[in-house]
N, C-alpha and C positions, 0 to 999 in steps of 0.2 A: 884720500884725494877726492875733493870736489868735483862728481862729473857736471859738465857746463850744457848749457841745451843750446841745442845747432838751431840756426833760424836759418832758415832758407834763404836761396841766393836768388836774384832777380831773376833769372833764367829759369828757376824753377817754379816762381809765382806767373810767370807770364805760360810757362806750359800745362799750369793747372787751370789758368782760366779759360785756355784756348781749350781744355779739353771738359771744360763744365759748358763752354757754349757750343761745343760739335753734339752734348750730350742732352743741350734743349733742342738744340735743331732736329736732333733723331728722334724723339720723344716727339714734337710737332709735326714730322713728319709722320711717324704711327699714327697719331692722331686724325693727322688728316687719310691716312691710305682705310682708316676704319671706319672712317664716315664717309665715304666712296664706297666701301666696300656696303655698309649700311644701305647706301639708298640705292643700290643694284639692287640690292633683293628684295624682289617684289614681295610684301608682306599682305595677311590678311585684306587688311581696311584695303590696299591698291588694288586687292585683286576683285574685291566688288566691285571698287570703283569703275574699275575696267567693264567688268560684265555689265554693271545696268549701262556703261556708254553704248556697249557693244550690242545689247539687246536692240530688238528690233523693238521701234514705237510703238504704243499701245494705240489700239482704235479709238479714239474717243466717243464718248456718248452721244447718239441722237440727240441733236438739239431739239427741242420743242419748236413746229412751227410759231412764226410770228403773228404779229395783228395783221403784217401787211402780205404776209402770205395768205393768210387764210381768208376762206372766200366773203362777202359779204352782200352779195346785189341780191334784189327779192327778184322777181318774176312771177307772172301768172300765165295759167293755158288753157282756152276753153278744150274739154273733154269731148265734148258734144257735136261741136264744130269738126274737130277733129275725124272721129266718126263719121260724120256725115261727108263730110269729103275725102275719106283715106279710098283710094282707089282700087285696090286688093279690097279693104272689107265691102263697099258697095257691090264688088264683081261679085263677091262670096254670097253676100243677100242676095243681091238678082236670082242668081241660080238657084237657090233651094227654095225663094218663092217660085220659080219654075216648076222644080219638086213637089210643092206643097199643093200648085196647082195641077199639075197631075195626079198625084193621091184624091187629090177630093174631088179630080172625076171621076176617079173609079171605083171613091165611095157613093159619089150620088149615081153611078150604074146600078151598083147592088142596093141603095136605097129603093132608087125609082123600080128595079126587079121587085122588093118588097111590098113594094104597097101594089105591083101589078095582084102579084100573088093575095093579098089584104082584099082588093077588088074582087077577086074569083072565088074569094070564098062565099062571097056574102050570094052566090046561087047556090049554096048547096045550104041542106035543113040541117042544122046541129044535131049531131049525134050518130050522123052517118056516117059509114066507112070514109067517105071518100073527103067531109069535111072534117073530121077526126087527122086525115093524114096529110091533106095541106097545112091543116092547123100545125101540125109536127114541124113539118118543114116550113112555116114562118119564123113560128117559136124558134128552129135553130139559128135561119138565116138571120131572123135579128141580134141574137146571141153574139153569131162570128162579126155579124157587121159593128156590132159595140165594143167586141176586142180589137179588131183590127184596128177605129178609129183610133181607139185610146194609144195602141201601141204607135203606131204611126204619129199622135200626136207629141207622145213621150221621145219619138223618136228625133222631131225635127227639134224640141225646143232644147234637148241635149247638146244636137248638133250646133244650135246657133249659142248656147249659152259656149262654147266650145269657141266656137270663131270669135266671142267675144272679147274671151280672155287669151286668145292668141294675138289678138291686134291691141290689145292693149297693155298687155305685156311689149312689145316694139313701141306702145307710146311709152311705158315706162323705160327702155331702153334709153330712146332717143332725147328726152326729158335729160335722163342723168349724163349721158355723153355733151350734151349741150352746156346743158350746168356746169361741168367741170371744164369748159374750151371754156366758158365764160366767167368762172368763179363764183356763179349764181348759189346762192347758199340754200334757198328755200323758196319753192315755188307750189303758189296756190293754183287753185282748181277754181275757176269761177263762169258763170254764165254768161255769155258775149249777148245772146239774143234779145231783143229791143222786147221791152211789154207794152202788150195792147192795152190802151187805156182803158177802152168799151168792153175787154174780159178779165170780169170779174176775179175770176183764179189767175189771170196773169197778173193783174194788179197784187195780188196779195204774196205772189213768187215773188215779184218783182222788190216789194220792202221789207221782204222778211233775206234777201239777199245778205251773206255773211261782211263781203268786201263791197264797203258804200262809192269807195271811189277809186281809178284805174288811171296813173299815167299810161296813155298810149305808147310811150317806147319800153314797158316793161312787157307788153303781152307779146310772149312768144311763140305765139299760135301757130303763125305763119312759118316759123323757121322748122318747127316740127312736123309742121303737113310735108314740109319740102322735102323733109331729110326721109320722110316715111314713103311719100310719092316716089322717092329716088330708087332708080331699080337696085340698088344694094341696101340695104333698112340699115339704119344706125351703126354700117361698121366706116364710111367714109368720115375724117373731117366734118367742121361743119365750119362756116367760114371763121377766121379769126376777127374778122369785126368784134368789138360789143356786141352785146343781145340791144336791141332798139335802136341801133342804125339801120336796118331794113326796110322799106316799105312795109307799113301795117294792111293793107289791101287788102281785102277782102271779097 
């Protein structure tokens, strides 16, 4: 007996299909809950990414000043000028020529004592007691009178070479405080005072002179006496003008 082969009945091809499509659906859905699942976890590469967001910014690099920052005006300042009118250093001279004129009258007492004594000798006879031991006591008084000059002379020129470079260190102060309120880059040193035609040696100052010519609104002579005369030396401001809007006066 021939077995015959069963084919399936409509009811049963419609519940194999409906259960081949619940069975992509389920499959797409895994799919999809795994790639969900996927990008929840934060991986490696996310987790740098995170941190360099989260770091805090780096400082950047000084920039190099510009052309237009950086300073560029010349200026010049008579030195001499300066000196001769800073009000502190004139006080300072006056008084130790006062000094100096005191000292050397109480070397010309002990000179004018010597030569009285030089006088008294010449009545006595050489060889005698008595011109033997004035001669002693010239010979010393001249001795101590040639140290004392010498020290006392070593003494004042210390003192002034001192005061020198005290006030001109406050022109060097004042100089660079200026410069920088005004962006002055570089500033000469040059001679303001007029030459005598009729002397000889000021003629030859005169064109042997380093800087042949001078705009007047660069010489800041004047702003530097002011700022030095001013009873605080170089720690105030100095006006924010330009250098050469000032009065040049002198």
């Amino acid at each position: 007996m021939v077995a015959t082969e069963a084919h399936p009945t409509p009811a049963a091809v419609t519940a194999d299909a409906r259960a081949t499509q619940q069975g992509v659906l389920f499959v797409k859905w895994q799919l999809a809950a795994i790639l969900c699942a996927i990008l929840a976890v934060p991986t490696a590469a996310h987790a740098q990414v995170n941190q360099r967001l989260a770091a805090p910014p780096v400082a950047a690099a000084p920039v190099a000043p510009t052309a237009a920052s950086q300073a560029t005006h010349v200026a010049v300042i008579d030195v001499g000028y300066v000196f001769k009118n800073h009000a502190r250093f004139k006080g300072a001279m006056d008084r130790m020529k006062e000094e100096v004129m005191a000292a050397e009258n109480t070397l010309k007492a002990d000179r004018d004592r010597i030569n009285g004594m030089m006088e008294q000798i010449k009545g006595f006879n050489p060889g005698t007691p008595e011109f033997k031991k004035l001669e002693s006591e010239i010979a010393k008084a001249q001795g101590d009178f040639n140290v004392d000059a010498q020290l006392q002379k070593k003494e004042f020129m210390d003192r002034e070479a001192k005061v020198y470079l005290s006030v001109y260190t406050e022109v060097e102060k004042a100089v660079e405080q200026f410069a920088r309120e005004h962006r002055i880059a570089i500033v000469h040193r040059f001679d303001g005072d007029p030459v005598d035609n009729s002397d000889r040696n000021q003629i030859l100052r005169g064109i042997t002179k380093p800087i042949v010519y001078i705009e007047p609104g660069i010489d800041i002579t004047p702003d530097i006496l002011k700022m030095l005369n001013a009873p605080v030396v170089a720690t105030q401001p100095a006006a924010t003008q330009p250098a050469g809007t000032q009065p040049r006066t002198r």
